[in-house]
C-alpha positions in Angstrom: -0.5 -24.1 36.7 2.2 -22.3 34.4 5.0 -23.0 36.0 6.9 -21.8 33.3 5.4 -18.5 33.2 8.0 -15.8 33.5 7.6 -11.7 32.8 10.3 -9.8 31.2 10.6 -5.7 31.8 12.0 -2.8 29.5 11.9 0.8 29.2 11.5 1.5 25.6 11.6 5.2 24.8 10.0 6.3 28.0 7.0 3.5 27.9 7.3 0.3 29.6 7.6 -2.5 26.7 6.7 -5.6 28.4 7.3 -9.4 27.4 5.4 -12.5 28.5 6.3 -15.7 27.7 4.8 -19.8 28.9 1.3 -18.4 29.7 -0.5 -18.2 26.4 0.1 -20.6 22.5 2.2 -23.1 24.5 1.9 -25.5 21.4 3.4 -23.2 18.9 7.2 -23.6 18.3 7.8 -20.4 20.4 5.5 -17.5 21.6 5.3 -14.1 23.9 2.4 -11.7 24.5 4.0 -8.5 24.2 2.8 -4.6 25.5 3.7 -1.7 25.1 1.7 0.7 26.5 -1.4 -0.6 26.4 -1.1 -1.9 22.9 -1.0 -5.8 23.3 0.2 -8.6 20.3 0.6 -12.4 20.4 3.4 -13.4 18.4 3.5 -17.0 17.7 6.2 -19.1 15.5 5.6 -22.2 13.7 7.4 -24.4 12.1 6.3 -28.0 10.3 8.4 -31.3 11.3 9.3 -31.6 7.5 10.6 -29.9 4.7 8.1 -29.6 1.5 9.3 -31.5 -1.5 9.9 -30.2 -4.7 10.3 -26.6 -3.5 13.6 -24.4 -4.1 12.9 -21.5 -1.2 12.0 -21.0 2.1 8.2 -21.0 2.6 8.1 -18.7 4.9 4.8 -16.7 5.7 4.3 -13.7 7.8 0.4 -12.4 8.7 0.0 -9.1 10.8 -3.7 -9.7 12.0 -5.5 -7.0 12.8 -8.9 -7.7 15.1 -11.6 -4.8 15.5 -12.0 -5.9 19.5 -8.8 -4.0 19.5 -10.1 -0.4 19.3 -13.5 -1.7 20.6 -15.2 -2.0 17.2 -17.5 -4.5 15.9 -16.5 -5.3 12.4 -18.9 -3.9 9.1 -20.7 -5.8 6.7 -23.4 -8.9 7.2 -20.9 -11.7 8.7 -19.7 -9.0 11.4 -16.3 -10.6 11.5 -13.0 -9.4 10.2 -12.3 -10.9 6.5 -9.6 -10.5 4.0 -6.8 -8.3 5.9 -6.6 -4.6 5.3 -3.9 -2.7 3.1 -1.9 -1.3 6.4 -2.1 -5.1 7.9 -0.8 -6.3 4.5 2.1 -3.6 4.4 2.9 -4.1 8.0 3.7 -7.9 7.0 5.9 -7.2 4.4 7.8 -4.4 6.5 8.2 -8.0 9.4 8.8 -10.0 6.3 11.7 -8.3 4.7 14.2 -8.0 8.3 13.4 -11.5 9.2 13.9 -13.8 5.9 16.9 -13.2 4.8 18.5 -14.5 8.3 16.8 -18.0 7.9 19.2 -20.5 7.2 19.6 -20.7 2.7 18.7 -24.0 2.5 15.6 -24.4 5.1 13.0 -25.8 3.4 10.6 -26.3 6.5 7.0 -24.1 6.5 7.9 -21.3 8.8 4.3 -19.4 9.7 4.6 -15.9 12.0 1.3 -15.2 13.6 1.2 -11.7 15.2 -2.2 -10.7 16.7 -3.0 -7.3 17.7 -5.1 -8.0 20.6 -5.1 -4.3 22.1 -4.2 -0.9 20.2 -2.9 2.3 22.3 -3.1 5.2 19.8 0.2 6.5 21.8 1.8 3.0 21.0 1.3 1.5 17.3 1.5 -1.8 17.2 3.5 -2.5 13.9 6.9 -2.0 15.6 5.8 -4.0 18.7 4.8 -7.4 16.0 8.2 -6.9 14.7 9.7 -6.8 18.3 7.3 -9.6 19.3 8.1 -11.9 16.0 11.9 -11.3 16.5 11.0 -12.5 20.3 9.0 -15.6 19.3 11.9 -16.9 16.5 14.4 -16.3 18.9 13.3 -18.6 21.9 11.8 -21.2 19.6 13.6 -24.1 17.9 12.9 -22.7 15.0 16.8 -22.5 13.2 17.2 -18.7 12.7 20.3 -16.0 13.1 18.3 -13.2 15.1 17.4 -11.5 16.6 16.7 -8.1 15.4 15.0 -5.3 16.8 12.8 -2.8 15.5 12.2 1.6 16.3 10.0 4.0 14.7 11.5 7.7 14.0 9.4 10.7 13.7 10.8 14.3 13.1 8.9 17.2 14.6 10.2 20.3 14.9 13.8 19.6 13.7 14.3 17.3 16.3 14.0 13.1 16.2 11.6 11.6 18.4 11.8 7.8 18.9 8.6 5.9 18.6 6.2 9.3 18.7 3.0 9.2 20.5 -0.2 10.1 18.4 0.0 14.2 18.5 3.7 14.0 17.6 3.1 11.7 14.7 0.5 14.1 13.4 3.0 16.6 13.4 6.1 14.3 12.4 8.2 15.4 8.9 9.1 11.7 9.0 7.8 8.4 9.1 10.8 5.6 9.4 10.9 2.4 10.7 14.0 0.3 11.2 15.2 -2.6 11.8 18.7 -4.0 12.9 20.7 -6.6 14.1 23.4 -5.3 16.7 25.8 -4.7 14.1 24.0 -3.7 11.2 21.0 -2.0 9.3 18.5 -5.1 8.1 15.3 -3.1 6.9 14.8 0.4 6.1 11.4 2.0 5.5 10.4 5.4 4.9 7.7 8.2 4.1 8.3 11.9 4.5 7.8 15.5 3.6 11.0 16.0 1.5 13.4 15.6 4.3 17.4 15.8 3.4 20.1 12.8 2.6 21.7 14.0 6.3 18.6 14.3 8.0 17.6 10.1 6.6 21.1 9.2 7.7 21.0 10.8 11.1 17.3 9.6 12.0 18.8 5.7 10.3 21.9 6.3 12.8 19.8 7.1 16.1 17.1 4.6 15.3 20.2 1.5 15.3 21.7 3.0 18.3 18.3 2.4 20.2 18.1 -0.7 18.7 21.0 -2.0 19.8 19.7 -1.2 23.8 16.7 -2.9 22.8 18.8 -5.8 21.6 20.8 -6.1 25.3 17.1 -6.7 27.1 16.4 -9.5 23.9 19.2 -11.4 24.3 18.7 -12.0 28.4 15.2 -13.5 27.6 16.8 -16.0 25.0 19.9 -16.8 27.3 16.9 -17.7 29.6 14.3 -19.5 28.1 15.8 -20.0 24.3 15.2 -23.7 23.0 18.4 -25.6 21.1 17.7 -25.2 17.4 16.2 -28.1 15.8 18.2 -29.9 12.7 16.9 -30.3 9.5 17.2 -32.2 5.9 19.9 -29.8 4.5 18.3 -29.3 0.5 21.0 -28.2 -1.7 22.4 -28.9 -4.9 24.8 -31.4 -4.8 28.0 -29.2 -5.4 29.6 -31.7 -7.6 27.3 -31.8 -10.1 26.7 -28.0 -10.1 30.4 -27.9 -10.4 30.4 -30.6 -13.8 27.6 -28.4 -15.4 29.2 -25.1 -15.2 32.6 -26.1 -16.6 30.1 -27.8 -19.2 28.2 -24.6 -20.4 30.5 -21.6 -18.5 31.3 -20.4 -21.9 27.5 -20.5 -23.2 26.4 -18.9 -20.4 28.7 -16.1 -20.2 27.3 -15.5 -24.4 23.4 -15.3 -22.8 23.9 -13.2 -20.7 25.9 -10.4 -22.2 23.4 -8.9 -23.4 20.9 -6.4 -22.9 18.0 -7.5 -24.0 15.8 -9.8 -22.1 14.2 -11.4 -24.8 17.8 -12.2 -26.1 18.8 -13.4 -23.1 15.6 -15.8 -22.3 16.1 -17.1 -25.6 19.4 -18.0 -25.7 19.0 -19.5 -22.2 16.4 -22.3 -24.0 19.1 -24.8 -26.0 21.6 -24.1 -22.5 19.0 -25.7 -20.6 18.3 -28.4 -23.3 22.1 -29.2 -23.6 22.1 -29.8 -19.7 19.5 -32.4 -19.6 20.8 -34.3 -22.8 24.3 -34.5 -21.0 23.7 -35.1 -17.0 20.4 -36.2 -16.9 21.8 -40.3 -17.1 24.4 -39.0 -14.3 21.9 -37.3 -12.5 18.9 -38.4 -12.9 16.7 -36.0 -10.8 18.4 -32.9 -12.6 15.2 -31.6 -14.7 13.5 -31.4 -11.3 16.3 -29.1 -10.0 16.4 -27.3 -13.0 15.4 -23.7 -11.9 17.6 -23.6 -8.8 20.4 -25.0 -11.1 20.0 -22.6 -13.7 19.6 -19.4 -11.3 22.6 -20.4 -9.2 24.9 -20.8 -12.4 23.4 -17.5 -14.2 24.4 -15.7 -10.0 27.7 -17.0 -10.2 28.6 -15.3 -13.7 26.6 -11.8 -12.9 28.4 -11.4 -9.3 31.4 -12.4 -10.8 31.3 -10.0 -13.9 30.2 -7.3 -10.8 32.8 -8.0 -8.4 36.3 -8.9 -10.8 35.4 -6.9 -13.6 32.8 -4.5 -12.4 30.7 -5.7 -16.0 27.2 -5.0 -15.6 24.9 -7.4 -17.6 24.2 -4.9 -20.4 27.4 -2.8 -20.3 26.7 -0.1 -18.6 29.2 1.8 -15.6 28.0 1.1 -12.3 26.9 5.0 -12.4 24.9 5.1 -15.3 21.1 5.1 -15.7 19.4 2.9 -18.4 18.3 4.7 -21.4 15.4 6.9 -20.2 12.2 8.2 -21.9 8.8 10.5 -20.9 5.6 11.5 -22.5 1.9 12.2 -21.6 -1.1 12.6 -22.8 -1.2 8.9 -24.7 -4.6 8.4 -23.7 -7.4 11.4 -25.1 -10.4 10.9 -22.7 -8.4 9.8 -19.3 -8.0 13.1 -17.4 -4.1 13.2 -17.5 -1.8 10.0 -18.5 1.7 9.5 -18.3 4.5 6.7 -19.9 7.9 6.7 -18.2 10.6 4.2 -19.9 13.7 3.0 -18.1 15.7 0.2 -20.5 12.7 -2.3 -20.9 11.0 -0.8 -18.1 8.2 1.0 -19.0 5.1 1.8 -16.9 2.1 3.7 -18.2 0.2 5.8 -15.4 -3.1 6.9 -15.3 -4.6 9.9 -13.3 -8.5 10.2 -12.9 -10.0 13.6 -10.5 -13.1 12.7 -8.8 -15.4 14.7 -6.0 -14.2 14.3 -2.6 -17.2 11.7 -2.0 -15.0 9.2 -3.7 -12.6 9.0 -0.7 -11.7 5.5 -0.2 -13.0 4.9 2.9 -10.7 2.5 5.9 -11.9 0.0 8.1 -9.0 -0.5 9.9 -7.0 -0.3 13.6 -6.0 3.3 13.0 -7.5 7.2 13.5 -7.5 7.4 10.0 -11.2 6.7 8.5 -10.9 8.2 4.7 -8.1 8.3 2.2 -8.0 11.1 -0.2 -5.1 9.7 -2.2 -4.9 6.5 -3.8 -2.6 4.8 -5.9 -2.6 1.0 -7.5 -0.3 -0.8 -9.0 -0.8 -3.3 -11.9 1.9 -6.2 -12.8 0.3 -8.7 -15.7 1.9 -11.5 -17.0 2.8 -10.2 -20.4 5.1 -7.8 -18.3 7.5 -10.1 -18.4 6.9 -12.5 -21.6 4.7 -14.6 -19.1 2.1 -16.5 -20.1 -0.1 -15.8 -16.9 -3.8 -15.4 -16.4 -4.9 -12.0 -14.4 -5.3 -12.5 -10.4 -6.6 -10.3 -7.8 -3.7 -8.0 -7.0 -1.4 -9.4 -4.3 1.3 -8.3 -1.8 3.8 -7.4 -4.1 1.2 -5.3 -6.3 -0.5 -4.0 -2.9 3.4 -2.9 -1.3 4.3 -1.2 -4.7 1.7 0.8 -5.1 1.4 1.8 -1.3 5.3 3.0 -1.8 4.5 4.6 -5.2 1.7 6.4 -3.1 3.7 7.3 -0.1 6.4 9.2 -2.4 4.0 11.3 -4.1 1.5 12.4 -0.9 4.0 15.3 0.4 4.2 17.3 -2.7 0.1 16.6 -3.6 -2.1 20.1 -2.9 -4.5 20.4 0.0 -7.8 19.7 -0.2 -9.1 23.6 0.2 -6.4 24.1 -2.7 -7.3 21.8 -5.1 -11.0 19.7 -3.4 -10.4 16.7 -5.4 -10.1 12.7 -4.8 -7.0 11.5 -6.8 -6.2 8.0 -8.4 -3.7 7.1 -10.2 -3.1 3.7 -11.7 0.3 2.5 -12.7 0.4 -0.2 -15.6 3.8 -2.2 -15.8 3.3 -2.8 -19.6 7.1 -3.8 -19.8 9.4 -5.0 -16.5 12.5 -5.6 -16.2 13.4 -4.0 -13.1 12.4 -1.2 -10.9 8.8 -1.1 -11.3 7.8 1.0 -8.5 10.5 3.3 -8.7 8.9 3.5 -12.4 5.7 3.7 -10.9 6.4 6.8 -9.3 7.8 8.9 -12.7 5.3 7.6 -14.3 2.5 8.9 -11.5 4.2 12.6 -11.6 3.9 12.7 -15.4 0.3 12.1 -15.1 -0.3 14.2 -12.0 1.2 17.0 -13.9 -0.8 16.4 -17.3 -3.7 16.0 -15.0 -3.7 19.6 -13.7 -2.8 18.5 -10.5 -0.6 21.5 -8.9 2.2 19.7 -7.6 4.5 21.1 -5.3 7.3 19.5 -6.7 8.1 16.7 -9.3 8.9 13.5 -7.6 11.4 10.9 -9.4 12.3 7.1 -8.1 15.6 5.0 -8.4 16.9 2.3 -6.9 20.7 1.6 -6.2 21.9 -1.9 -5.9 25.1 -3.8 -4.1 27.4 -6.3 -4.5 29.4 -7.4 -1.6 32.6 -9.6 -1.0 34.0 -12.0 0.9 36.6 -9.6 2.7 33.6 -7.4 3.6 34.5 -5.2 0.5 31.5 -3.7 -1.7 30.3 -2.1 -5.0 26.8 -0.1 -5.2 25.3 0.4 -8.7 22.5 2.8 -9.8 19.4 1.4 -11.4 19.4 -1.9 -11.4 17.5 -4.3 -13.5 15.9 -7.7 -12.8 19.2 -9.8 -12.9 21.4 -7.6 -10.6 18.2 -7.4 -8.5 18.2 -11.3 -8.4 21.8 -12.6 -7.9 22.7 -8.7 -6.2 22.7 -8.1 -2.7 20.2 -5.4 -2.4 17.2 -3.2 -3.7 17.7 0.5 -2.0 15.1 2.4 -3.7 14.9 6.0 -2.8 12.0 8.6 -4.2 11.9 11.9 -3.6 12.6 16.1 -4.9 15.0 18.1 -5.5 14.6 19.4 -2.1 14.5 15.7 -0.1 13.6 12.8 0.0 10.0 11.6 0.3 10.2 7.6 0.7 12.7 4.4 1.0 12.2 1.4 0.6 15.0 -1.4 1.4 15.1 -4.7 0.3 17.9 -7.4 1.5 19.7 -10.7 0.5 22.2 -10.3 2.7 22.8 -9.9 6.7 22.3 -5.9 6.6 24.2 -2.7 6.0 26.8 -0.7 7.3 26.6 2.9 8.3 29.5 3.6 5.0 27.3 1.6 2.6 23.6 3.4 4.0 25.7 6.9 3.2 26.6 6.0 -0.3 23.2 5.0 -1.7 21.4 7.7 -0.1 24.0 10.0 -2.3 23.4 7.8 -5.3 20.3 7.4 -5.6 20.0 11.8 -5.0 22.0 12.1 -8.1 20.0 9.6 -10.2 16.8 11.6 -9.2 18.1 14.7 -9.9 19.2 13.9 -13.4 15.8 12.3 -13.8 14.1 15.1 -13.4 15.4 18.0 -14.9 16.2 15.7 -18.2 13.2 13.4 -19.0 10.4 14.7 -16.5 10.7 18.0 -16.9 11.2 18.0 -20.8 8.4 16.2 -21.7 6.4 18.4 -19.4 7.5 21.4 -17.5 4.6 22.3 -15.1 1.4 21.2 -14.1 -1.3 22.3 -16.6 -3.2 25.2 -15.4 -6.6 23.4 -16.0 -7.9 20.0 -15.2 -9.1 18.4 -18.3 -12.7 19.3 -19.9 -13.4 15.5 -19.2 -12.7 16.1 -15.5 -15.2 17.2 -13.5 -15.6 20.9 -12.0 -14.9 21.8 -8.4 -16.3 24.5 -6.2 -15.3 25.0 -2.4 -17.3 27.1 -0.1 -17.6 27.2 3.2 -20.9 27.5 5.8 -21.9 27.8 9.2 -22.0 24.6 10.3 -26.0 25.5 12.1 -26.4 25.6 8.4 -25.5 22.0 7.4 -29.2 20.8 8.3 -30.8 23.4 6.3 -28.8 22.7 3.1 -29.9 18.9 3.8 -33.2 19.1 4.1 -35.5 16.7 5.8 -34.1 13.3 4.7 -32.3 15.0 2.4 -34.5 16.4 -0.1 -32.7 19.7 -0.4 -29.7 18.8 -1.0 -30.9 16.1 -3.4 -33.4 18.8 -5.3 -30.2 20.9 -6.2 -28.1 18.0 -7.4 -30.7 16.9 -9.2 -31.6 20.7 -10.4 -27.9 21.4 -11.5 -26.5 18.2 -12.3 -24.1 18.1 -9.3 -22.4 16.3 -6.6 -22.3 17.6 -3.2 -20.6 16.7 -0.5 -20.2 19.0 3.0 -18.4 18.0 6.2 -19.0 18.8 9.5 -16.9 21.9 9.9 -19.1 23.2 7.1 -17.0 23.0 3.6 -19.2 22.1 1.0 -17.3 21.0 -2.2 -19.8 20.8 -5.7 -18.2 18.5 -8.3 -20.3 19.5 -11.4 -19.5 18.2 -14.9 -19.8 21.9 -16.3 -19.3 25.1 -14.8 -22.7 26.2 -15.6 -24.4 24.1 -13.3 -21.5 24.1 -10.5 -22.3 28.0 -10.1 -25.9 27.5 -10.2 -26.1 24.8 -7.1 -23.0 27.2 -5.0 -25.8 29.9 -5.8 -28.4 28.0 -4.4 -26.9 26.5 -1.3 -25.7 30.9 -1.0 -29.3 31.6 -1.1 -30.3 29.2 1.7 -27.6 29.8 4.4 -27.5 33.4 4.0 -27.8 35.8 6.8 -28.3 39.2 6.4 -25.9 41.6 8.3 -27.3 44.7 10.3 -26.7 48.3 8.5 -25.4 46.2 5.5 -27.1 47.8 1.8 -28.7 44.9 -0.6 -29.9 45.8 -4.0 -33.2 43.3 -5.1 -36.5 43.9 -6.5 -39.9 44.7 -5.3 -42.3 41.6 -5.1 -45.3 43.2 -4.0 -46.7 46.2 -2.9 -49.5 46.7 0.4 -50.9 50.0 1.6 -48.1 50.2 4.5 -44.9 48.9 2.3 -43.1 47.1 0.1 -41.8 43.8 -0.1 -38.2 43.5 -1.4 -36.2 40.1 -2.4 -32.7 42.1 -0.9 -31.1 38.8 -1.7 -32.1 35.1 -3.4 -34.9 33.5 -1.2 -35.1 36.1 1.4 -37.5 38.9 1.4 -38.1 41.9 3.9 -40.2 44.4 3.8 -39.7 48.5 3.7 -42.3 50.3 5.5 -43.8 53.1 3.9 -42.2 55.4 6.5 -38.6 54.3 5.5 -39.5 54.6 1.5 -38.3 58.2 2.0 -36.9 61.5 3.9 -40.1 62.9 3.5 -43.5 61.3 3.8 -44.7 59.3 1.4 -49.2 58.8 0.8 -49.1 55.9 -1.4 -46.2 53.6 -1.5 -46.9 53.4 -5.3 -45.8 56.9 -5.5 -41.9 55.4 -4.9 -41.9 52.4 -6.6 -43.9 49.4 -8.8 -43.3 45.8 -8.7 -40.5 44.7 -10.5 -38.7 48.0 -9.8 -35.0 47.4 -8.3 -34.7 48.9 -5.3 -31.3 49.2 -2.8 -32.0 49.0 0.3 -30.8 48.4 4.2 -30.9 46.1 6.3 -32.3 46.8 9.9 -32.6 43.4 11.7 -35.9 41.6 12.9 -38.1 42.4 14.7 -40.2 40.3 17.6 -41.8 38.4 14.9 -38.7 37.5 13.3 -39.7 39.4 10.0 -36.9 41.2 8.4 -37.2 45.0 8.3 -35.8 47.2 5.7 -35.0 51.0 4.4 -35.0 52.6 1.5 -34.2 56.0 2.9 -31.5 54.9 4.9 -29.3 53.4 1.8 -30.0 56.8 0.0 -27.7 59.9 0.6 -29.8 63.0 1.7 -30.3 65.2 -1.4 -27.9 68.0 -0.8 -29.6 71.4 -0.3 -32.9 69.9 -0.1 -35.5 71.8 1.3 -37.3 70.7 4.5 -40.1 68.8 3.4 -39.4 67.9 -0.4 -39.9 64.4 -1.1 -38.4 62.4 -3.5 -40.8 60.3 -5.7 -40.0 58.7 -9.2 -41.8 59.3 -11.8 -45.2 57.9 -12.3 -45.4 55.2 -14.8 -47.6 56.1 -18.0 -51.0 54.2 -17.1 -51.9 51.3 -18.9 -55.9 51.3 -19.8 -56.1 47.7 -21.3 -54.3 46.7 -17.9 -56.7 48.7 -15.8 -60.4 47.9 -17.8 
């Protein structure tokens, strides 16, 4: 029945990676089921018989579908079926996206969607490098016109040493979180979290992870020399190169004037009559040119920038390719948010705001991973008016969800623990001005607030991006902190956060065919300086340290810890307890199974009050330990004494003293404090105390004496 079924084998750092092809999605344009492990994806390409009209880019759309079935989950929530994707599906699609679109052919105008199901999750085996394995797969033996393939690793760092695609435990313990991707010559995508790790240790990890690649690459390439379809042609839509030709002779000169400037605004503005002046002059010659007009105007503004980069090495608003934009910091803007931050690069300015809640406001994840609960969050805001746009506000979308993921991943290593600082953290980055380098802003802007936030920070944590320009004789240029135009008509986006100490995340963004091993060396040292000088001259000056208090708008934290036998007690029977004291003290509560109990209280006051409280109920006296409390009440054989809050023993009259005692009033009244120790329980489980045994014996005392206080004076109009 499937004749053409055929089974392709690999060893892929130790685990068999496994590639099946003609069974399954025979109709897409091509398709494999891929494992590794026992993680199992469906990669499928698709492409439409036409080009759309009226379009001046590839529509090309990549969607990493995650399906609960997969761990052996039902989905949450009424409908019981997976809905909108999740934020780690969402980033895993941009991480395929960014390797795999620029090697599509410029002018391809044809709907291009990549499918990639995760049918089966290993936790030893994640499936994100396996969908960009399994996408690279499914291009390659399609029609589907495409210069791949690439292949894709995972490099973790545990104990000093690389590990390539890390099980579960090692990634738990892994310094380093980088993904690659690579063609066999060059470096496509990089991607990158980790705990301050150095510009030698990147490189090396970057270095190992290509060299695998390329092995990877070998085992590819027999499955498309075996089943690989001709590529299919298609309406070639570009500009007609005569008349792009006639209007830049026509306006060279007024273009050149736009853009030297730099100001945006300046620049947009004067780009209005250029635009006009084309249409009045070609548009009986070319009839069709106002419809072409954006891709006309961008390719004529890239031809002046890269030319200013590459003959003159002119940068659009003057600056050396080694110098930083005009740079500013300040906090506190914002009196009643518990720590703010604005961070302004040229016309780049993002304001960040940081709010401390109780633990309890964890987001919480329903996704294919271990991970359940995220202490940390960070979100990223981009409105129109960023940009002089008039644009209404949307739900946030990829680009807003990627940014603020990165922004987050760069700041998580230096952040304190939870038993040093038991807070949920958000912070919310507002792009109030863009032009260029937005999450790299994002990231200042988050350590300002962090800092003004009384956040203890291990270290401050500053962003930049480094650019490139190549040439035709494979000769390049890098630049430090690029702005929106060398972004657009440049060759690449290389943004780099991190310390003093190392670097914490990468992000890589291409326009070209990838990276050499000389250029990947010179932007990780680039974009080291730029942070460096970022920090100790505009974070650091506008605030030196982390405040030494949260502010009196943030709520109070206390941490304790209980035996976990306890955690029921505290509840209560459907939790009335716990609910009384909140309710009592004003509090919020929160305790986890191994027994930490956080109280977020909105004063101190009432924070000590419920930590005394929950004290009170888990207490447990320890054997031949002394307590100090008072008497309660008094009956002819003892004395009942509350040695602590809420628990109350008793001292026989025996133990009241070294010497017998007739009436236990003769010791002590109600109300009298009384130090006493603790003996235990007895088969009753009633606690037993002594009074004599917490005193020292009176020195030189005769045999006999006893020790009484003195009698009260007595009270007639108590006693009528």
């Amino acid at each position: 029945m499937f004749e053409n079924y055929k089974v392709f084998n690999y060893e892929f750092a130790g685990r068999p990676l496994v590639v099946e092809t003609g069974k399954v999605a025979g109709l897409a344009n091509g398709s494999c089921l891929i494992r590794y492990g026992e993680t199992a994806i469906l990669a499928t390409a698709t492409a439409s018989a036409k080009p759309r009209d009226g379009i001046d880019f590839l529509p090309l759309s990549v969607d990493f579908e995650e399906r609960q079935y997969a761990v052996g989950r039902i989905p949450g929530g009424y409908f019981k079926r997976e809905g909108k994707p999740s934020e780690k599906a969402i980033l895993t699609s941009r991480v395929i996206d960014r390797p795999i679109r620029p090697l599509f052919p410029k002018d391809l105008r044809n709907d291009v969607v990549l499918n990639l199901t995760v049918m089966s999750v290993d936790p030893d085996c994640s499936p994100e490098i396996i969908g960009m394995i399994g996408a690279s797969i499914a291009l390659s033996v399609s029609d589907i016109p495409w210069n791949g393939p690439i292949g894709g690793v995972f490099v973790g760092m545990v104990d000093g040493k690389y590990v390539i695609n890390p099980n579960a435990a090692e990634r738990e313990k892994s310094v380093l979180e980088l993904t690659v991707a690579a063609s066999e010559k060059k470096v496509v995508m990089i991607e990158a979290g980790a705990k301050e790790v150095t510009d030698d240790e990147m490189f090396g990890a970057i270095m190992l992870a290509h060299e695998e690649i390329k092995k990877l690459l070998v085992f590819i390439n027999q499955i498309i020399a075996e089943i690989g379809k001709p590529k299919f042609d298609y309406p070639k839509c570009e500009l007609d190169h005569d008349m792009f030709d006639k209007v830049f002779d026509f306006c060279e000169k007024d273009l050149m004037f736009a853009l030297d400037t730099p100001d945006k605004n300046v620049r947009d503005d004067r780009m209005i009559p250029i635009r006009d002046a084309i249409v009045e002059k070609f548009s009986e010659e070319y009839p069709d040119i106002e419809a072409q007009m954006e891709e006309l105007v961008y390719k004529l503004q890239k031809k002046i920038v890269r030319r200013w980069l590459i003959e003159e090495k002119k940068r659009v608003d003057g600056r050396r390719m080694d110098e930083i934009r005009p740079l500013a910091a300040e906090v506190d803007l914002l009196p009643r948010t518990h720590g703010s931050g604005l961070f302004t690069r040229g016309q780049t300015q993002v304001l960040t705001i940081c709010t401390l809640g109780p633990i309890t406001d964890a987001q919480s994840l329903e996704g294919l991973d271990e991970e359940t609960t995220k202490r940390y969050m960070h979100h990223y805001n981009m409105p129109g008016y960023s940009t002089g746009e008039a644009k209404a506000v949307r739900s946030p979308g990829r680009r807003e969800i990627g940014h603020g993921a990165l922004a987050e991943r760069s700041l998580v290593p230096v952040l304190p623990s939870v038993e040093e600082f038991p807070y949920a953290i958000r912070c919310v980055s507002e792009v109030v001005s863009s032009n260029g380098s937005t999450s790299q802003g994002s990231v200042c802007g988050s350590t300002l607030a962090l800092m003004a936030a009384g956040v203890p920070i291990k270290a401050p944590v500053a962003g930049i991006s480094c650019g490139l320009i190549t040439e035709d004789d494979g000769t390049w240029t890098t630049m430090i902190d690029i702005q929106g135009l060398e972004d657009f008509y440049g060759d690449m986006d290389f943004k780099v956060a991190g310390t003093h100490k190392g670097i914490t995340s990468i992000q890589m963004d291409l326009k070209i065919d990838g990276l050499t091993p000389e250029i990947i060396r010179a932007a990780l040292e680039t974009t080291h300086r730029g942070r460096d000088y970022i920090i100790d001259e505009v974070l650091l000056k506008a605030i030196p340290a982390p405040r030494d208090e949260v502010s009196k708008y943030a709520p109070k934290m206390i941490s304790m810890k209980i035996d976990p036998e306890k955690i029921g007690d505290v509840i209560g029977k459907q939790g009335k307890v716990i609910q009384k004291i909140q309710a009592d003290t004003g509090t919020e509560i929160s305790i986890e199974d191994d027994g930490s109990v956080i109280i977020a209280a909105v004063n101190r006051d009432g924070g000590l009050a419920a930590e005394a409280m929950i004290k009170a109920i888990v207490f447990e006296p320890e054997v031949g330990a002394v307590y100090t409390g008072p008497v309660t009440r008094i009956i002819p054989i003892g004395a009942f004494v509350e040695f602590a809050p809420g628990k109350e023993g008793m001292v026989h009259i025996s133990k009241l003293d070294f010497k017998r005692v007739e009436k236990v009033e003769d010791v002590c009244a109600v109300g009298d404090m009384m130090t006493v120790k603790y003996l235990g329980t007895d088969e009753k489980g009633r606690m037993n105390l002594s009074r004599k045994d917490a005193l020292p014996r009176p020195e030189g005392a005769p045999e006999g004496d006893t020790i009484v206080r003195p009698r009260r004076p007595f009270n007639k109009d108590k006693n009528i």
